[in-house]
C-alpha positions in Angstrom: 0.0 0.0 0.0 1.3 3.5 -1.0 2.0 6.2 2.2 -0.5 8.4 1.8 1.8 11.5 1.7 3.1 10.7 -1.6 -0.3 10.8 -2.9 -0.2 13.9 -5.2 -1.7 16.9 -3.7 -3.7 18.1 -6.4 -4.8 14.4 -7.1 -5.9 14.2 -3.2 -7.5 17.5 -3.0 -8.7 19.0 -6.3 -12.1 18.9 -5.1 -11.4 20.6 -1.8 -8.1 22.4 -0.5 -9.5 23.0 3.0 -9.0 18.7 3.5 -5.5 19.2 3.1 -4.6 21.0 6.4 -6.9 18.6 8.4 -5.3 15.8 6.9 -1.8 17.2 7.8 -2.8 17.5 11.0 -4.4 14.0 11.4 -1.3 12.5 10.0 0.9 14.6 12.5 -1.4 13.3 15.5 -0.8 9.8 14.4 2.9 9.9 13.4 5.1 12.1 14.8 5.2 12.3 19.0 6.7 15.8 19.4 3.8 17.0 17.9 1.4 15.2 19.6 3.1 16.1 23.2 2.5 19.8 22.0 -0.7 19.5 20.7 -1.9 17.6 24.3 0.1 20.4 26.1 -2.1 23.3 24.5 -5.5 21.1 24.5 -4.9 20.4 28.5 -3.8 24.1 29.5 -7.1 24.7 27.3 -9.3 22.8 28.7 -8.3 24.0 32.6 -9.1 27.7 31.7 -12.4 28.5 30.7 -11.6 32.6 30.3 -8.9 31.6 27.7 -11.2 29.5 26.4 -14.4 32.3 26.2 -11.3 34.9 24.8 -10.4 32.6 22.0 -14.3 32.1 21.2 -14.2 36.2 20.9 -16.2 36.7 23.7 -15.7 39.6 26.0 -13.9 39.5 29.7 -15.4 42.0 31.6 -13.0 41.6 34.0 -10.0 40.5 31.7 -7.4 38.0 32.5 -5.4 37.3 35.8 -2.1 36.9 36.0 -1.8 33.4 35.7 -4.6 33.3 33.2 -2.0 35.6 31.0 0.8 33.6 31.2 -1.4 30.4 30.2 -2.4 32.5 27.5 1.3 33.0 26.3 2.1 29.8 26.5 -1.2 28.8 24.5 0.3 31.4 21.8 3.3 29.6 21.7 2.2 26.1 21.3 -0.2 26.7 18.6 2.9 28.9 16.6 5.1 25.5 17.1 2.0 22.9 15.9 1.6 25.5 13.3 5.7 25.0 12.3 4.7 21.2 12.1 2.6 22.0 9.8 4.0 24.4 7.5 7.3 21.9 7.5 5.0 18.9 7.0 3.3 20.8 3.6 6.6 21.9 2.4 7.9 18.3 2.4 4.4 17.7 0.7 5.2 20.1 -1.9 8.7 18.6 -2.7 6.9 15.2 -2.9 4.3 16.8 -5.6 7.3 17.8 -7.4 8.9 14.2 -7.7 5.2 13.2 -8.8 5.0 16.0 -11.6 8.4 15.7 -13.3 7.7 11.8 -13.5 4.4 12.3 -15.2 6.3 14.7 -17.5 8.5 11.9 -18.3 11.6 14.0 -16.7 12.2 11.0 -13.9 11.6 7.3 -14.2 
């Protein structure tokens, strides 16, 4: 059976792009651990601060943030900018693998 990451992209997604980043993601979850521990990190400092929780669903704090509730808040920021760096590394080898596929349909590999 083929790894599904050397599917070509537009062959996996010409019908909608939106699939792609969810199924980067899925196949982050499921294969690569450092991303999963950061991933469980953010979901459980989440899931133990309902403010951060009603801030990220736009709703408004009439009595803002505490302290803590800040610094939970950074660290929030800076999990989701390193699952986002999975990502963006995960699409990039993605790309290079869409490549490979293109010049060997052009007849340009064998």
């Amino acid at each position: 059976m083929e790894d599904e990451r050397f599917i070509p992209f537009y062959e996996a997604y010409k019908d909608d792009f939106c699939d792609s980043m969810e199924d980067v993601r899925k196949y982050l979850k499921n294969n690569n651990e450092e991303y999963r521990k950061v991933y469980q990190k953010l979901h459980n400092i989440l899931d133990n601060n309902f403010y951060i929780q009603l801030l990220l669903d736009e709703q408004i704090l009439k009595n803002g943030l505490s302290k803590g509730e800040c610094k939970a808040l950074s660290q929030v920021i800076n999990l989701y900018y390193k699952l986002q760096d999975f990502e963006e590394k995960e699409i990039y080898f993605k790309g290079g693998m869409d490549a490979y596929f293109y010049f060997k349909k052009l007849g340009i590999l064998r």
